[in-house]
TIKOL-826730 format. One record per residue (C-alpha): z, x, y. Coordinates in nm, 2 decimals. Example, Ala and Ser with C-alpha at 12.3 -4.5 7.8 and 13.67 -1.06 7.14 Angstrom:
// TIKOL-826730
[[0.78 1.23 -0.45]]
[[0.71 1.37 -0.11]]
***
This chain:
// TIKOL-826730
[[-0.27 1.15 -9.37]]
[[-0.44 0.85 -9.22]]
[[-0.77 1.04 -9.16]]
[[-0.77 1.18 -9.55]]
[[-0.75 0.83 -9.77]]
[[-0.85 0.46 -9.69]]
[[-0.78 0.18 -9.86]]
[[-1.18 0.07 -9.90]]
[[-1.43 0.06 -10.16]]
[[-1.77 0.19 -9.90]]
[[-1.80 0.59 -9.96]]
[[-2.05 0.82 -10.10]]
[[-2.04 0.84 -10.49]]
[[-1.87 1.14 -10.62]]
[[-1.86 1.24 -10.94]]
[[-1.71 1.50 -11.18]]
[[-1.94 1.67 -11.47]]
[[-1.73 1.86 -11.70]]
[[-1.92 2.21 -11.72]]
[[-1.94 2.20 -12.10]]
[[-2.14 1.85 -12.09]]
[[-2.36 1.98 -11.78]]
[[-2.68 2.04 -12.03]]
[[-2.71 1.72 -12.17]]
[[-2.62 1.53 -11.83]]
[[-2.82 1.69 -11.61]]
[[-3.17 1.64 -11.86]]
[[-3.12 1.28 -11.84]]
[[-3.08 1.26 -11.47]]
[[-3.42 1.21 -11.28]]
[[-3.68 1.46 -11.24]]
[[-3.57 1.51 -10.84]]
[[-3.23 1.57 -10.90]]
[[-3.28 1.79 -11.21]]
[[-3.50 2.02 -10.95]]
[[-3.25 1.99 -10.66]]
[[-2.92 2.11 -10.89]]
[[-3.15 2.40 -11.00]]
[[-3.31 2.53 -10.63]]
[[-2.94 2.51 -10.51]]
[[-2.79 2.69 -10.79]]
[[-2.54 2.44 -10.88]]
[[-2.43 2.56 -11.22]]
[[-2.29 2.86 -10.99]]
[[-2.17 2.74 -10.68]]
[[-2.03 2.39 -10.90]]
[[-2.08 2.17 -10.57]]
[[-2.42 1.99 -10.52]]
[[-2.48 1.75 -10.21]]
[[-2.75 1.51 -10.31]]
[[-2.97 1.38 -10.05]]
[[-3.18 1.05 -10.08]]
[[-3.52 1.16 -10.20]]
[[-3.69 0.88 -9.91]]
[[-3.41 0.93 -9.57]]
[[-3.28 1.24 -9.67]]
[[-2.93 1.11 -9.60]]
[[-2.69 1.23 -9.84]]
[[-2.65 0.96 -10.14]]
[[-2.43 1.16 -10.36]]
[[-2.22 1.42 -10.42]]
[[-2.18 1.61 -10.80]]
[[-1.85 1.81 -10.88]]
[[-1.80 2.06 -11.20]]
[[-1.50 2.06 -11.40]]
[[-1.40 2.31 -11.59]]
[[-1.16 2.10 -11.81]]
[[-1.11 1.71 -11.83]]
[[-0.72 1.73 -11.74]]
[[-0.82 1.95 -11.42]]
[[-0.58 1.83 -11.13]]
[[-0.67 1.98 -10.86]]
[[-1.08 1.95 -10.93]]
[[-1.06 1.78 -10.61]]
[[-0.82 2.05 -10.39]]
[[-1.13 2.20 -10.19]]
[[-1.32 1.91 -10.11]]
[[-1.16 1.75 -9.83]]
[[-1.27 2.10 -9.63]]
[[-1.59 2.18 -9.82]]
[[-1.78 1.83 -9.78]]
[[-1.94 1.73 -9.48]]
[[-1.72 1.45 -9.26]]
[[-1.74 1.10 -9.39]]
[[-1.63 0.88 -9.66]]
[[-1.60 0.95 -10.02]]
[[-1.54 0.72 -10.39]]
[[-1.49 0.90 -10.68]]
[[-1.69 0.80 -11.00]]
[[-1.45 0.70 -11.27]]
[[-1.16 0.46 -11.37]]
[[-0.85 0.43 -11.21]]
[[-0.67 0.68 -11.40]]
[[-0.92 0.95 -11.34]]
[[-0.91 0.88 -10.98]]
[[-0.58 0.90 -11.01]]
[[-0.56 1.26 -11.16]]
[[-0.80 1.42 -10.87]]
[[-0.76 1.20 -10.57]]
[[-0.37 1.36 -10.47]]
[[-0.55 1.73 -10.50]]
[[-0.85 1.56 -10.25]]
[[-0.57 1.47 -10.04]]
[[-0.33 1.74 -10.02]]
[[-0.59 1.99 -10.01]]
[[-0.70 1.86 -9.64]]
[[-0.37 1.88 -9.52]]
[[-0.38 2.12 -9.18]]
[[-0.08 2.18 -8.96]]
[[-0.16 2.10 -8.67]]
[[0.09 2.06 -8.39]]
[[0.05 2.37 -8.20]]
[[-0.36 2.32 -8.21]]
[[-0.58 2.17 -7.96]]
[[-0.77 2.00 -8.22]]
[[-0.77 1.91 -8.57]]
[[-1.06 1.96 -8.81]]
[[-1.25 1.68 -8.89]]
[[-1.19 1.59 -9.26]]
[[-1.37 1.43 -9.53]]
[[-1.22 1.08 -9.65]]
[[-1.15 0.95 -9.97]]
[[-1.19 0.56 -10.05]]
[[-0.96 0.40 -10.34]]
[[-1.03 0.06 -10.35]]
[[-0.70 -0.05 -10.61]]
[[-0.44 -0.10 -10.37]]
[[-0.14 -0.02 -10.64]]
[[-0.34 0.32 -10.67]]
[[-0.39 0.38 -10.30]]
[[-0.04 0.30 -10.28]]
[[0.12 0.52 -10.49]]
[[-0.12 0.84 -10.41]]
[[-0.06 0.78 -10.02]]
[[0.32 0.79 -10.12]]
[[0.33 1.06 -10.24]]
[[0.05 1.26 -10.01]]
[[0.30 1.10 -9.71]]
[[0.60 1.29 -9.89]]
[[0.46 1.62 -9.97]]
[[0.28 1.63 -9.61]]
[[0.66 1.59 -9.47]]
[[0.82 1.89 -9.67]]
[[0.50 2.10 -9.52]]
[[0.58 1.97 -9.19]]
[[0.93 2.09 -9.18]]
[[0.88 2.44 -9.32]]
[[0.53 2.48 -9.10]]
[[0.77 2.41 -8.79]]
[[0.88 2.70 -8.58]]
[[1.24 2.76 -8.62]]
[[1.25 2.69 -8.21]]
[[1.12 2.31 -8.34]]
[[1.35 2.27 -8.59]]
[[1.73 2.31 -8.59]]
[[1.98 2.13 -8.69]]
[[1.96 1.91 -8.43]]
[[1.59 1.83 -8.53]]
[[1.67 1.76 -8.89]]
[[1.93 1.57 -8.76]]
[[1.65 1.33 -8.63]]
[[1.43 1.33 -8.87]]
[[1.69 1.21 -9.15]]
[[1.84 0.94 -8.90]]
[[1.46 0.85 -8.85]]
[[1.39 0.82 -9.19]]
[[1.70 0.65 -9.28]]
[[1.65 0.38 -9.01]]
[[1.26 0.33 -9.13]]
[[1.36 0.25 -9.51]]
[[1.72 0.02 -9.37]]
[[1.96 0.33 -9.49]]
[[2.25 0.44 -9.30]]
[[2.29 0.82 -9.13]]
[[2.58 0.95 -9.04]]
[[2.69 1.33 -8.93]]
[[2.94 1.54 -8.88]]
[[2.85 1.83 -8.58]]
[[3.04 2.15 -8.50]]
[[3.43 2.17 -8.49]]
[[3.40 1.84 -8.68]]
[[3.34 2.03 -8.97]]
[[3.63 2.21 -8.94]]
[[3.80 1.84 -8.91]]
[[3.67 1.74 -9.21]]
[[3.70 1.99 -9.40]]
[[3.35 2.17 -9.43]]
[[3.50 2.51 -9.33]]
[[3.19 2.72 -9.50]]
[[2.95 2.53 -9.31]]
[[3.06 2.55 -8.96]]
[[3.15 2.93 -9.08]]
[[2.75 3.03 -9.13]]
[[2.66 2.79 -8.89]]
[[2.93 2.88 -8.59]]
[[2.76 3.18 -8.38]]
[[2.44 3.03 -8.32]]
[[2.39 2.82 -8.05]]
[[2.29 2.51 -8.24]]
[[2.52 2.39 -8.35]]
[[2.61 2.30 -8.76]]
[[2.60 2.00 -8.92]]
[[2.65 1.81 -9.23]]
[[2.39 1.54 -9.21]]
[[2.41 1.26 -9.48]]
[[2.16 0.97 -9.55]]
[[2.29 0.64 -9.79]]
[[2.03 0.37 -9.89]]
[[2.01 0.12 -10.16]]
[[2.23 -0.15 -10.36]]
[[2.62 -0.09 -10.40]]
[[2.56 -0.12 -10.78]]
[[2.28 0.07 -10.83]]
[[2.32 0.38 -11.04]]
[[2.39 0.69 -10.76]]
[[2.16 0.98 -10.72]]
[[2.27 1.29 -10.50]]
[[2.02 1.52 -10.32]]
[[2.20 1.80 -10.19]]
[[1.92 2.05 -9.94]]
[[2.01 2.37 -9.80]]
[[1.87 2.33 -9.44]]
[[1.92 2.71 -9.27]]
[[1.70 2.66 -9.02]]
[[1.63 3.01 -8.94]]
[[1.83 3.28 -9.12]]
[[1.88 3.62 -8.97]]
[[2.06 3.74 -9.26]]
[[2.39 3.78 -8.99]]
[[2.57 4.06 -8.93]]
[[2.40 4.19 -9.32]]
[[2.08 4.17 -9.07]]
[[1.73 4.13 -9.28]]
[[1.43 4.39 -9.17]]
[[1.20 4.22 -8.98]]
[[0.95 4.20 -9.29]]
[[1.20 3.99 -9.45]]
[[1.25 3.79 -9.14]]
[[0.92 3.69 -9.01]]
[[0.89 3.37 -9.25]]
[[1.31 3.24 -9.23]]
[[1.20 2.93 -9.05]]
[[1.12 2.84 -9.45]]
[[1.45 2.90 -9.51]]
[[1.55 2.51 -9.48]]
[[1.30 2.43 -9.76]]
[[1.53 2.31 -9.95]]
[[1.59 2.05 -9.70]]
[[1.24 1.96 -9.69]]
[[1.22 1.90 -10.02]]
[[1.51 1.66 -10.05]]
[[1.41 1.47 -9.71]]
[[1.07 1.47 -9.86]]
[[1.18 1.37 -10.19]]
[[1.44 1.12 -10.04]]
[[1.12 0.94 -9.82]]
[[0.92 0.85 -10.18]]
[[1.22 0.74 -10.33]]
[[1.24 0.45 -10.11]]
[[0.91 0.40 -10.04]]
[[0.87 0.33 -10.40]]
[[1.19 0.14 -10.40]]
[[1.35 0.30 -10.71]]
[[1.66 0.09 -10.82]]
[[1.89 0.40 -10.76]]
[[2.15 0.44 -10.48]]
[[2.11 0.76 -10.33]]
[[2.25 0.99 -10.10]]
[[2.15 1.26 -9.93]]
[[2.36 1.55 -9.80]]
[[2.19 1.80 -9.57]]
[[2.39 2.11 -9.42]]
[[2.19 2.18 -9.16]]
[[2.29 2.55 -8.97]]
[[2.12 2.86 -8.82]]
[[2.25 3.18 -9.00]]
[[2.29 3.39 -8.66]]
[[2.42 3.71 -8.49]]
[[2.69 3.69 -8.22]]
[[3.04 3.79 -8.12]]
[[3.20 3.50 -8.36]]
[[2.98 3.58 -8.66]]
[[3.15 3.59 -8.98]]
[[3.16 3.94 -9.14]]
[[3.11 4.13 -9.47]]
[[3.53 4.12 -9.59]]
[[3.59 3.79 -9.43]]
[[3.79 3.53 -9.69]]
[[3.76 3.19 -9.66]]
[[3.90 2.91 -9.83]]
[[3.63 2.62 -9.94]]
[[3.64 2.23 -9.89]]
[[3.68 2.24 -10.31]]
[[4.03 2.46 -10.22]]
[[3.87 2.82 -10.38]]
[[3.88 3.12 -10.19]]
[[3.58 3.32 -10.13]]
[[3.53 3.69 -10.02]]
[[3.25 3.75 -9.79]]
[[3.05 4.04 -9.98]]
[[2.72 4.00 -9.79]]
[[2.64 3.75 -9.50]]
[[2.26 3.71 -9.62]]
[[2.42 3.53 -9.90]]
[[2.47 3.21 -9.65]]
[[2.26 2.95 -9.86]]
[[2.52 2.92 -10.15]]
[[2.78 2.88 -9.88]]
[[2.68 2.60 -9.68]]
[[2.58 2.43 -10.02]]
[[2.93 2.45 -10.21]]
[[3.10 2.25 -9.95]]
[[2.82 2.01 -9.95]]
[[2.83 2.00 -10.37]]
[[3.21 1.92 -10.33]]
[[3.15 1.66 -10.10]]
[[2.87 1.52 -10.31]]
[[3.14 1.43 -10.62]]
[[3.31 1.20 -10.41]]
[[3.10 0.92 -10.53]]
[[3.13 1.03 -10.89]]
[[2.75 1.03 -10.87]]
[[2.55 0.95 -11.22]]
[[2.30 1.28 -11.13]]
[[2.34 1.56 -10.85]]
[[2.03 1.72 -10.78]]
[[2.02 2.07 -10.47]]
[[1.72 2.21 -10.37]]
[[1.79 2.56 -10.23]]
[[1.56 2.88 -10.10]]
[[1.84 3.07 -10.24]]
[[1.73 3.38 -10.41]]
[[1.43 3.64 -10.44]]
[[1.54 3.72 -10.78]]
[[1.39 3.39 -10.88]]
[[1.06 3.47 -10.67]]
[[1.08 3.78 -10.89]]
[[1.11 3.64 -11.22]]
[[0.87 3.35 -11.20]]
[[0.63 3.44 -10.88]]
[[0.64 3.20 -10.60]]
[[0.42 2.94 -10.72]]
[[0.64 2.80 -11.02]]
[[0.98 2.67 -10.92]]
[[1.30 2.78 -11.13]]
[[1.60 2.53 -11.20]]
[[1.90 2.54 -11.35]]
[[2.09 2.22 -11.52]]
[[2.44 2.15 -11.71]]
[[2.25 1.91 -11.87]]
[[1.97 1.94 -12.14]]
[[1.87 1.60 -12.16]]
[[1.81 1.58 -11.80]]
[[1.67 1.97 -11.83]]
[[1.42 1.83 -12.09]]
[[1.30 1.51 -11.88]]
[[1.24 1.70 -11.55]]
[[1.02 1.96 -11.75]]
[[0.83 1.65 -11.95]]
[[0.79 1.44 -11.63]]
[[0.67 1.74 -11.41]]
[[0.38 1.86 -11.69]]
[[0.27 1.50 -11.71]]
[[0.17 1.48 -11.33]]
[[0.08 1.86 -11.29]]
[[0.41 1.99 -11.11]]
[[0.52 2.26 -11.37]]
[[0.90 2.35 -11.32]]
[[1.08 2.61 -11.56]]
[[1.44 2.62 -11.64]]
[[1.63 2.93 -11.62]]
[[1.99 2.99 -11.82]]
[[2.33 2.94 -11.69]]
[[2.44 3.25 -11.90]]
[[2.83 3.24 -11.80]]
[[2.88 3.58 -11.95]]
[[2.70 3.69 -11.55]]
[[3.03 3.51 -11.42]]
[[3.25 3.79 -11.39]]
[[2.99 3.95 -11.12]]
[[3.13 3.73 -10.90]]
[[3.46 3.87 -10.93]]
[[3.63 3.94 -10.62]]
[[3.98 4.20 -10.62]]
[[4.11 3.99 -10.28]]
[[3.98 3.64 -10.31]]
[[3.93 3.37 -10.68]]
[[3.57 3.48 -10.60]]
[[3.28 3.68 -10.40]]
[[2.97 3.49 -10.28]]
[[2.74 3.76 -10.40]]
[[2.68 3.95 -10.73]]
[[2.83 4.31 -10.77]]
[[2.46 4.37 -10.92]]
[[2.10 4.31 -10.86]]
[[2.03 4.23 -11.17]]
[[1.99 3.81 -11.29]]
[[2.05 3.71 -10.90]]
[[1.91 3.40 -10.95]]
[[2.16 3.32 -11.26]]
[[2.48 3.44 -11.05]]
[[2.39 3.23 -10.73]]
[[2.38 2.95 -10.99]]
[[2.68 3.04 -11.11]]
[[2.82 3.05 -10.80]]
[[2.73 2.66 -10.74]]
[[2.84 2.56 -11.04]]
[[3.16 2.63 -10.98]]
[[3.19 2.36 -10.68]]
[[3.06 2.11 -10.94]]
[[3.28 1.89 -11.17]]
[[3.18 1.99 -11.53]]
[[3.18 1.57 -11.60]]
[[2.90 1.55 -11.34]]
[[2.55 1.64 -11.45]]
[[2.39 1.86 -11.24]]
[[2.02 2.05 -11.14]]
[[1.95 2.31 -10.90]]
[[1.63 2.41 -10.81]]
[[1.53 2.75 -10.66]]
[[1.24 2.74 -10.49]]
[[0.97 2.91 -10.25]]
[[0.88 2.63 -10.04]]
[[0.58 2.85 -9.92]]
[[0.27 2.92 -10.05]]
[[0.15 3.31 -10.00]]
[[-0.21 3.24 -10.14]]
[[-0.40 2.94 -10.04]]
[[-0.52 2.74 -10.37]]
[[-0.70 2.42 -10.45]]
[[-0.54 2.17 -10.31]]
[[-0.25 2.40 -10.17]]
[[-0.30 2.52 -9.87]]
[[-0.10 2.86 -9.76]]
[[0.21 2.77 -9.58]]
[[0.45 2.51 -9.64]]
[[0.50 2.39 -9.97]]
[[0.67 2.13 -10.16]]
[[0.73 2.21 -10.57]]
[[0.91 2.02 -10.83]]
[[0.95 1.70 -10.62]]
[[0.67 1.51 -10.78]]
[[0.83 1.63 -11.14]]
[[1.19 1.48 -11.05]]
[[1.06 1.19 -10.89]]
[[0.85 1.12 -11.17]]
[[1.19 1.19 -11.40]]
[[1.39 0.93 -11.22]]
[[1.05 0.68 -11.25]]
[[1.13 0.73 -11.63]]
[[1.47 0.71 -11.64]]
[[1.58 0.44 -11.42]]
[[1.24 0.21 -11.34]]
[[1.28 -0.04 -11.63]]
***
């Protein structure tokens, strides 16, 4: 992150030129730089690297736009200029509305490599504004981090770490419960999905800020690597499970800019960490089991693990009577179906809340769409030996019955949100590289800015 933004004014002029306004800019720049933009067909490529006319050093560097509110105008430059040290051209507001895209578009995972690729830099002289982008960069770098890991890297012992870690850089307090202590304390679904696989589960639960600070609940579902169990997925649908704890990613991630800002919240976060394996004490298809809230569950398919190691986590969350509980769960592919991968679904009991997440995230170009809790789907849950089944009778409106599902571990007095997301990005984009990815984190985070920074 360190090698992709300093805190400086020196760097190479860079500038944006909107592509409707490149006419009547480029006839009043000088005759040299008119000639250069037209021999290297700029209006077609939209990059031009300027060199002095006397050295032949490179003085400047001109960027097309397509539209003024572009975000992520910046997303392929970190790769696509040569290495050294950039400014952008502009006032701090437009800086501000390129500079993350520079930045998290030269993010490269690199931990298994030999060597790491040689980045431009960007230079943002206002420290408030270098601040706040590096924040944020720091936090979304994280979330790739965890999903880029290889499942072998990162268990539930490793998110274990990185939460106790995190809670000791920002003064918070981490505690856990691992294995039969589950059973103890009454988590029975999460050592249940978590039992046959070698590494052991866990509950893992950060606490930072003032005693009378409103609360804020993250809840993440961390399956670090899900098989699908005994229900075992084909191996096309297994190659990429190490995502499946993005939802733990993206409240870890999330969690990390919270305090780095210093929000005056309280917050928690609650973390069921587990690997959804195949062994000789794997639950089963049929199985019943009672939950931490007290309501009995029927087994229907073992792939369905995510919504069980969350409900017991979501009961545990009320305990605090929390103002705002907030999961982040790769739960289902329906959602992946109905909105593609790139645009995260979410579900609230609240419309208010609904309403400000959608407002905040189009305001800092992290678009989240909310999905209906249609209760009529309820009654696919229905199970003839148990109050419930973890899994839909039909394959229809998946997303809406695994919601469903969770809502019933939630008090109706609490207001609730739960986003289903892809925490991957199939396609690389500007500013996005394919791989891990964090979405809607920026737009909550941005909510809670609104809502409780006065």
């Amino acid at each position: 992150m360190s090698a992709l933004l300093r805190n400086t004014s020196s760097g190479i002029p860079l500038s944006f030129i909107l592509k409707s306004e490149l006419s009547d800019w480029q006839a009043k720049q000088p005759l040299f730089i008119q000639n250069w933009l037209s021999n290297t067909g700029f209006e077609k490529q939209g990059l031009a690297l300027i060199p002095d006319p006397d050295s032949g050093q490179l003085n400047q560097v001109i960027c097309l736009m397509q539209s003024a509110d572009d975000f992520w105008a910046a997303g392929n430059l970190a790769n696509a200029l040569p290495a050294g040290s950039y400014q952008i051209q502009g006032d701090d507001t437009f800086t501000e509305q390129v500079a993350l895209g520079f930045v998290l578009g030269g993010y490269e995972f690199s931990e298994y490599k030999e060597k790491p690729t040689v980045k431009a830099q960007l230079c943002i002289e206002n420290e408030l504004l270098y601040t706040r982008i590096k924040q944020q960069a720091d936090a979304i770098f994280l979330a790739r981090d965890l999903v880029n890991t290889p499942a072998v890297d990162m268990m539930p012992q490793h998110l274990s770490q990185v939460m106790e870690d995190l809670a000791s850089s920002h003064g918070g307090e981490f505690s856990q419960w691992v294995g039969d202590e589950l059973l103890e304390q009454n988590y029975p679904t999460i050592h249940m999905v978590g039992r046959a696989s070698e590494n052991k589960p866990r509950l893992l639960d950060l606490k930072w800020g003032a005693d009378d600070a409103p609360l804020i609940t993250l809840v993440g579902k961390g399956v670090c690597f899900d098989s699908g169990g005994l229900d075992l997925k084909p191996s096309s649908g297994m190659r990429n499970m190490k995502k499946d704890m993005g939802g733990a990613a993206h409240v870890i991630a999330l969690a990390q800019l919270i305090m780095a800002a210093k929000l005056p919240v309280r917050l928690r976060v609650l973390v069921p960490a587990v690997e959804n394996a195949v062994s000789r004490n794997a639950f089963r298809p049929g199985d019943v089991i009672k939950t931490r809230k007290g309501i009995m569950v029927e087994i229907d398919n073992t792939d369905a693990e995510g919504r069980l190691v969350l409900c017991d986590a979501l009961s545990e969350a009320q305990n605090d009577n929390p103002e705002l509980i907030i999961d982040f769960a790769t739960l289902t592919g329906a959602c992946r179906v109905a909105l593609g991968t790139e645009l995260p679904g979410f579900f609230s009991t609240e419309r208010d809340v609904a309403n400000g997440i959608i407002d905040a995230g189009l305001s800092v170009n992290d678009p989240v769409w909310q999905l209906p809790l249609f209760e009529q789907y309820r009654g696919f849950l229905k199970s003839d030996v148990a109050d419930m089944a973890n899994c839909s009778s039909t394959p229809f409106g998946g997303a809406i019955t695994a919601a469903l599902y969770l809502k019933e571990f939630v008090e109706p007095t609490t207001p609730w949100v739960h986003f289903d997301v892809m925490a991957w990005n199939l396609r690389s984009l500007p500013g996005r590289p394919a791989g891990g990815e964090a979405l809607g984190i920026r737009a909550v985070f941005n909510y809670l800015q609104n809502r409780f920074n006065h």
